[in-house]
Backbone as CSV, one residue per row, in Angstrom:
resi,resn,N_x,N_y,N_z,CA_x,CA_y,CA_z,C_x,C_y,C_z
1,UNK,126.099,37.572,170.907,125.042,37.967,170.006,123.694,37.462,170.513
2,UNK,123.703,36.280,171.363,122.364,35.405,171.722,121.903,36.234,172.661
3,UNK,122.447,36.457,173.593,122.128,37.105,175.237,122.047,38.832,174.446
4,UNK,122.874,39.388,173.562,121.799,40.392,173.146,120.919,40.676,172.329
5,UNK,120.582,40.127,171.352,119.052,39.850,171.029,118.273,39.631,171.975
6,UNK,118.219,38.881,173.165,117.349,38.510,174.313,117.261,39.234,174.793
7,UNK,118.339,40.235,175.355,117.981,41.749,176.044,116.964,42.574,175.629
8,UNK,117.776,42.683,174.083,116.324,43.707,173.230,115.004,43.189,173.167
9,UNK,114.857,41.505,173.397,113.768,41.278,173.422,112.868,41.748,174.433
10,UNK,113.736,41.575,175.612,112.989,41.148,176.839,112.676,43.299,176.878
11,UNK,113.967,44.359,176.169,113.149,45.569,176.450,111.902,45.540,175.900
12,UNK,111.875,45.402,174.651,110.928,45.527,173.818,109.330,44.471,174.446
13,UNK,109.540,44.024,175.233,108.858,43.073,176.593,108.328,43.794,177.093
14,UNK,109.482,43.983,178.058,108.945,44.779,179.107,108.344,46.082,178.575
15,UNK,108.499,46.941,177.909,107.712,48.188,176.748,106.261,48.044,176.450
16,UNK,106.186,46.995,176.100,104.820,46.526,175.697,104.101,45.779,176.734
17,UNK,104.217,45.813,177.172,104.099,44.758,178.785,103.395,45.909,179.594
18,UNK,104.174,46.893,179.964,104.183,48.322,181.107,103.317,49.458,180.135
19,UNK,103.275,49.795,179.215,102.536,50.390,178.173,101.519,50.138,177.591
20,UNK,100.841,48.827,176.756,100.079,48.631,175.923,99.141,47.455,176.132
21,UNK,100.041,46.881,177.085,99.141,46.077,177.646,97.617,46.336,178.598
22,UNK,97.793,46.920,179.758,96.855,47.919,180.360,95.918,48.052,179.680
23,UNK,95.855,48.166,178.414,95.021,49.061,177.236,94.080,48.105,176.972
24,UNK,94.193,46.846,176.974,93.778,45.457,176.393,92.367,45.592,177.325
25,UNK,91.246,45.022,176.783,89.990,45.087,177.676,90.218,43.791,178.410
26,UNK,90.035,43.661,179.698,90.272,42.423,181.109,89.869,41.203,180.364
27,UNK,88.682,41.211,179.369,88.133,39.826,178.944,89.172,38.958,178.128
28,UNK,89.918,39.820,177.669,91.165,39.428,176.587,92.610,38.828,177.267
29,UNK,92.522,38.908,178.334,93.447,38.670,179.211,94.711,39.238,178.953
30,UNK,95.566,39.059,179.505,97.067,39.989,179.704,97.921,38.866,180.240
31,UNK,98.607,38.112,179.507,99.505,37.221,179.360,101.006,37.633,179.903
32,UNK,101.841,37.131,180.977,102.756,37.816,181.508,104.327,37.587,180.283
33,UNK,104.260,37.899,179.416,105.768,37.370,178.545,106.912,37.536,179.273
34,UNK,106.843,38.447,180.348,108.106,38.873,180.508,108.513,37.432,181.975
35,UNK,107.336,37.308,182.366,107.179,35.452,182.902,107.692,34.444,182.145
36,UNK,107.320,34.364,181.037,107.885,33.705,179.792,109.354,33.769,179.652
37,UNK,109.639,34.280,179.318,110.883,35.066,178.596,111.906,34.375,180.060
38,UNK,111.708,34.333,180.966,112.727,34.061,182.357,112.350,32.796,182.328
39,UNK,111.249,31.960,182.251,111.142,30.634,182.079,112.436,30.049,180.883
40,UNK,112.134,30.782,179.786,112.559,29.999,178.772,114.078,30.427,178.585
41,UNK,114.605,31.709,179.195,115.856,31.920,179.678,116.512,30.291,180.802
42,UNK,115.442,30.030,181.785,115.895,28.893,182.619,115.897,27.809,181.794
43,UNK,115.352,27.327,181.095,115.547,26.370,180.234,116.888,26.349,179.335
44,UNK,116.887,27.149,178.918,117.793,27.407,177.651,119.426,28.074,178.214
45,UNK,119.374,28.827,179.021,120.362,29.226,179.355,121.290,29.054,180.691
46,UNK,123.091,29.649,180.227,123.544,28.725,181.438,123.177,29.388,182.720
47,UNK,124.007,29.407,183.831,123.379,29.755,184.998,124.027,31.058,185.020
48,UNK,125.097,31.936,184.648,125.316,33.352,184.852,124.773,34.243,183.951
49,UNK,124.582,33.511,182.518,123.541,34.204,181.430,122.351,34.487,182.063
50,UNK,121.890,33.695,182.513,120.260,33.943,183.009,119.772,34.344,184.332
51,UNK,121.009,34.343,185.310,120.438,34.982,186.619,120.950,36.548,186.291
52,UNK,121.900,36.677,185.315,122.009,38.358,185.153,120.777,38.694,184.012
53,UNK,120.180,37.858,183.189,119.330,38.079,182.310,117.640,38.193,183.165
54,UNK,117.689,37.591,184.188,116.296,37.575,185.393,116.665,38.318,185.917
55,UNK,117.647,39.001,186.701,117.544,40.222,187.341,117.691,41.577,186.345
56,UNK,118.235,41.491,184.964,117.970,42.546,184.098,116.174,42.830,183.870
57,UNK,115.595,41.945,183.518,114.326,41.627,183.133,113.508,42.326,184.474
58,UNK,114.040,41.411,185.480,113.040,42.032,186.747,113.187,43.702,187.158
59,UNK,114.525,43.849,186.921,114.954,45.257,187.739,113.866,46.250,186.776
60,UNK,114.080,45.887,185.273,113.063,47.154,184.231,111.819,46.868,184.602
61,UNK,111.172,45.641,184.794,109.666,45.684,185.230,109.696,45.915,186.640
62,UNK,110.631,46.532,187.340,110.671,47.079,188.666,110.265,48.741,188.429
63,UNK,111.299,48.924,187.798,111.274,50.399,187.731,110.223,50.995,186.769
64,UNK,109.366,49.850,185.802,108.156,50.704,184.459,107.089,50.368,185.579
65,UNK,106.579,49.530,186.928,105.581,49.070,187.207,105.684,48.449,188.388
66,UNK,106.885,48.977,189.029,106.922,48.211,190.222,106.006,48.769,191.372
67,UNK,105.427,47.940,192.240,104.608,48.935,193.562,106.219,49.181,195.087
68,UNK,106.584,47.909,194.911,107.648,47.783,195.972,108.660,47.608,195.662
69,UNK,109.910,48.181,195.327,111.097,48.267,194.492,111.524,46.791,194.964
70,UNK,111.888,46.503,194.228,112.864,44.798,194.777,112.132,43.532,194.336
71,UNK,110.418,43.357,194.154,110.006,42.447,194.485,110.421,41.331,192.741
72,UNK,109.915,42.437,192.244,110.058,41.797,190.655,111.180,40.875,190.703
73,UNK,112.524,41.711,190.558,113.911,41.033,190.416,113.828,40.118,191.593
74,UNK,113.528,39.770,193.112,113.534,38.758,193.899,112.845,37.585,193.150
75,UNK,111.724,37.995,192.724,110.642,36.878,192.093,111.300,36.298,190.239
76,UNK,111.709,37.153,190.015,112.173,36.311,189.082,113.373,35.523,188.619
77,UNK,114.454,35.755,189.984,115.614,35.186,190.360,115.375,34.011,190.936
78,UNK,114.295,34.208,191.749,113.888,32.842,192.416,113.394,31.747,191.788
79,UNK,112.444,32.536,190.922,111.782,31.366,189.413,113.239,30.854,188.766
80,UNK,114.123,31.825,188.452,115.174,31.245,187.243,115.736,30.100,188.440
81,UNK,116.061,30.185,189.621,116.627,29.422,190.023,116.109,28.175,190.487
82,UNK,114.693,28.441,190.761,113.913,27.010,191.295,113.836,26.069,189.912
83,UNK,113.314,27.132,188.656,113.544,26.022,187.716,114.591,25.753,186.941
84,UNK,115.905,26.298,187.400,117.061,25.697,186.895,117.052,24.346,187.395
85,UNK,117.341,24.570,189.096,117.707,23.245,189.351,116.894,22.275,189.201
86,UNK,115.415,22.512,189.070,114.176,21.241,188.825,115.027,20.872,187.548
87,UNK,115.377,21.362,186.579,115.172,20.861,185.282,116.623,20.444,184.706
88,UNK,117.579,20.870,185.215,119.690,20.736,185.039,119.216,19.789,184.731
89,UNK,119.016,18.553,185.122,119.508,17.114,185.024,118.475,16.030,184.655
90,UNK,117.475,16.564,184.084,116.063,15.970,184.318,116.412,14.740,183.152
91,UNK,115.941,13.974,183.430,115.722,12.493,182.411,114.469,13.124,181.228
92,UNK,113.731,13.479,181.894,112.305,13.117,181.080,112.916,14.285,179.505
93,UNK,111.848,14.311,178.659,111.991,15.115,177.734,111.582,17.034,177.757
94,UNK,112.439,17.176,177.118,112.332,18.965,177.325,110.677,18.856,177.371
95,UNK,110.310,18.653,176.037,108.947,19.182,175.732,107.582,18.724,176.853
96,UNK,107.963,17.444,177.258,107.315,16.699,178.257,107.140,17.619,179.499
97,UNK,107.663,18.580,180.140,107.435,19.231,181.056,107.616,20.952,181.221
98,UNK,108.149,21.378,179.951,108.302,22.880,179.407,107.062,23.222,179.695
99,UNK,105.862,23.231,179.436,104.776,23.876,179.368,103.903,23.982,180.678
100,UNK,103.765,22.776,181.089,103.245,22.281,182.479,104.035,23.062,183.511
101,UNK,105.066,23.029,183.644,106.038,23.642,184.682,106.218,25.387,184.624
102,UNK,105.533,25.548,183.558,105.318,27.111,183.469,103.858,27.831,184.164
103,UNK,102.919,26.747,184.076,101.440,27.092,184.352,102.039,26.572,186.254
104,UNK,102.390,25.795,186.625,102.685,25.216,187.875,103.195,26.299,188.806
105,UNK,104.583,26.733,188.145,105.553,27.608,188.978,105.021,29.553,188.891
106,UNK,104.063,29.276,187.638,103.090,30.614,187.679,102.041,30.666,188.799
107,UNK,102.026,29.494,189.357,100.811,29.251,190.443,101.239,29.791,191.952
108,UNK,102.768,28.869,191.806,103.265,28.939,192.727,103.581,30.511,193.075
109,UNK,104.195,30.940,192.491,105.129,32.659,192.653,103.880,33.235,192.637
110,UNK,102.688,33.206,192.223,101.902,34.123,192.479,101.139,33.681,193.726
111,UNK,100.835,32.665,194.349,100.649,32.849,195.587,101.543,32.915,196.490
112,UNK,102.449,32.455,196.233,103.715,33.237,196.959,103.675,34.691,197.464
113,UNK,104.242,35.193,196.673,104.079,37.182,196.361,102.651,37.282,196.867
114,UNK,101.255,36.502,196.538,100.296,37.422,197.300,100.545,37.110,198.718
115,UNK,101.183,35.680,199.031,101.294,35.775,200.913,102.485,36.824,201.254
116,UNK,103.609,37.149,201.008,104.067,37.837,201.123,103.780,40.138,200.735
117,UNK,103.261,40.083,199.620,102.593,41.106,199.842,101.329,41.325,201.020
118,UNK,100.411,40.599,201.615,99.915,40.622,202.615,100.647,40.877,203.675
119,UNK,101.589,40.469,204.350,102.168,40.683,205.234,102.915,42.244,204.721
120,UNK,103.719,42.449,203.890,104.054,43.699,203.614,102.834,45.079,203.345
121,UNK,101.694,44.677,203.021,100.995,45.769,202.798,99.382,45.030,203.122
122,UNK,99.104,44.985,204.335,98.068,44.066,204.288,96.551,44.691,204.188
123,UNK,96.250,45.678,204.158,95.453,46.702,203.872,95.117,46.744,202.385
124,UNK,95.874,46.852,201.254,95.838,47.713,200.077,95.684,46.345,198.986
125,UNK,95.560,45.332,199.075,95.270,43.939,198.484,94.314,43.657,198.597
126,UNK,93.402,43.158,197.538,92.420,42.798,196.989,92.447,41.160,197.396
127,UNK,91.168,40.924,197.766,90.784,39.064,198.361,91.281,38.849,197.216
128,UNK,91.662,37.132,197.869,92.512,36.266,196.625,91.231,35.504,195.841
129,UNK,91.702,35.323,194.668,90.409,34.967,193.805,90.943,33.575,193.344
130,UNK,90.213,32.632,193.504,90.476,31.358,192.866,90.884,31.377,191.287
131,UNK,89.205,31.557,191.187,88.472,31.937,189.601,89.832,32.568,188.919
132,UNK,90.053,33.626,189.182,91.348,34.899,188.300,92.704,34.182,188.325
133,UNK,93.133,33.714,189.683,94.303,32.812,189.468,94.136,31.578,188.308
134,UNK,93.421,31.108,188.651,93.389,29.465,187.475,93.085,30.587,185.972
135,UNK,92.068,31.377,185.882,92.052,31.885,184.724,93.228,32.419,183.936
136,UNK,94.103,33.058,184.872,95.538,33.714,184.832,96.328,32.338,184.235
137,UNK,96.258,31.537,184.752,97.235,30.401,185.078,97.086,29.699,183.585
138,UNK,95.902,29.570,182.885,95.615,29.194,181.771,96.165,30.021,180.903
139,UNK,95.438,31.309,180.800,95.865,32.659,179.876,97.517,32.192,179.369
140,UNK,98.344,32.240,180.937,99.563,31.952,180.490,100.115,30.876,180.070
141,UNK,99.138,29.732,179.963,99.768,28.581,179.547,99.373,28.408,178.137
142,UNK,98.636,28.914,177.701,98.104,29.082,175.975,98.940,30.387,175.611
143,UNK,99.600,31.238,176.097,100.322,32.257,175.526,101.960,31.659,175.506
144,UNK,102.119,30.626,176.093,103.597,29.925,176.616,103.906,29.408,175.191
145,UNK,102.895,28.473,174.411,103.347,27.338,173.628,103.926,28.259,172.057
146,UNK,103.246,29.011,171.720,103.512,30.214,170.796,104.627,30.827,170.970
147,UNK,105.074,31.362,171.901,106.003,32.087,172.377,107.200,31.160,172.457
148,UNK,107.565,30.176,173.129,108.148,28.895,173.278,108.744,28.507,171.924
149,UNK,107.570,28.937,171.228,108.262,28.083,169.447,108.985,29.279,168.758
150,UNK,108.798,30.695,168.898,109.248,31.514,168.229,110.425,31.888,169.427
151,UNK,110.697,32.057,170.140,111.820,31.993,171.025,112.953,31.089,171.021
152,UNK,112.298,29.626,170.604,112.912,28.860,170.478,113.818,28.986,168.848
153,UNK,113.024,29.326,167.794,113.659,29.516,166.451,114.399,30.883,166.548
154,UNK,113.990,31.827,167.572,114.979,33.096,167.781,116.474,32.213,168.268
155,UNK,116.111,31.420,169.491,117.412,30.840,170.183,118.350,30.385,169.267
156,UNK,117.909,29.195,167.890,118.856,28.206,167.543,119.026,29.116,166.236
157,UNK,118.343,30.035,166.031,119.244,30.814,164.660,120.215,31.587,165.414
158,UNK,120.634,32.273,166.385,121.131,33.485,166.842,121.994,32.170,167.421
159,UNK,121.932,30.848,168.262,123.505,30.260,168.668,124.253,29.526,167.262
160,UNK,123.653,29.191,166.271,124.002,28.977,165.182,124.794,29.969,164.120
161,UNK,124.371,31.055,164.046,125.347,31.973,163.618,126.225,32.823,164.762
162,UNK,127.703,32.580,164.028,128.848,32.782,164.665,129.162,34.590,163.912
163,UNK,129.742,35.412,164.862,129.925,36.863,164.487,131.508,36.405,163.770
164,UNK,131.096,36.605,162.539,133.076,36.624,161.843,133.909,37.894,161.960
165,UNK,134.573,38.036,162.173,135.379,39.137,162.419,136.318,38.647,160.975
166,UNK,136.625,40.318,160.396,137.359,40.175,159.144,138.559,40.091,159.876
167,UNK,139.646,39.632,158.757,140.848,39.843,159.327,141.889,40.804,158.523
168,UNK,142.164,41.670,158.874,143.240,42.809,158.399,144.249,42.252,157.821
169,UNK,144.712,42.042,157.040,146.162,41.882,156.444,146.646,43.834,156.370
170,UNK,147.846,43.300,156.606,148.583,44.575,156.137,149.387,44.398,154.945
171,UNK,149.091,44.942,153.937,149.542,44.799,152.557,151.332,45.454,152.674
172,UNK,152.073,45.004,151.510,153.242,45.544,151.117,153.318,45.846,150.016
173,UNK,154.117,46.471,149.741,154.662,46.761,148.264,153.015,47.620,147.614
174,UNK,153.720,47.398,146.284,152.031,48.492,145.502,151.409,47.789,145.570
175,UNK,150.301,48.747,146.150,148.926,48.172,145.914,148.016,48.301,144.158
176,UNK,148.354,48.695,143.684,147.741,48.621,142.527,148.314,48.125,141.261
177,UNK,149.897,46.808,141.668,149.259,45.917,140.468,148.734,44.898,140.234
């Protein structure tokens, strides 16, 4: 029931993400959720839930918006997995590094992907902008903590309720006295 609610989330994500977002005027910024959503999948979830839940996530924002088929689902397999293992075993407290490690590893994968899109398409890329990255990098770290808390009350109501299945008896004799 958990991992599908999260699916529908992450369509209903990616939908609004590839659609309505665009629409938003640049000053308002455009917050990546569907970045989100694979962060807080790595946090929260085990390791076959969430590398099939990061490559579900990536493959649809491949195919509503992708420029180079593959890159999405590479990039967000790689996030689920760099911050699985940073975080499996960590001492410190969830909350102590949830937020920080989202603005960090948003830094990282996006200059990542722009050195690697350079080499793949080195013509058709726009100079790298300091200014837009750190601005980006913020955007998403004030859109993280919101999201984080209602994701989080999506998570512990949906593993908290259990699906009951009725159970059939097969009756004998009359049923109607």
């Amino acid at each position: 029931m958990l991992i599908f609610f999260f699916l529908f989330l992450g369509i209903f994500t990616v939908v609004m993400q590839s659609t309505f977002f665009p629409l938003l005027p640049d000053w308002l910024g455009r917050p990546d959720f569907i970045f989100i959503l694979v962060v807080f999948a790595a946090y929260k979830f085990g390791w076959i839930h969430g590398l099939f839940y990061a490559f579900v996530l990536g493959w649809m924002t491949d195919v509503m918006s992708g420029i180079q088929l593959g890159i999405f689902p590479l990039q967000y397999i790689l996030l689920f997995t760099f911050l699985k293992v940073i975080t499996e075993n960590s001492p410190l407290k969830e909350s102590a590094y949830q937020v920080p490690l989202v603005g960090f590893s948003y830094f990282i994968i996006q200059m990542g992907f722009y050195f690697l899109y350079s080499i793949i398409l080195p013509g058709t890329l726009p100079e790298w902008s300091w200014n837009r990255m750190v601005q980006e990098t913020i955007i998403i770290l004030l859109a993280t903590i919101p999201s984080f808390i209602a994701f989080n009350y999506c998570y512990e109501f949906f593993s908290k309720r259990r699906v009951v299945h009725r159970v059939v008896r097969k009756r004998t004799g009359n049923e109607f006295r």
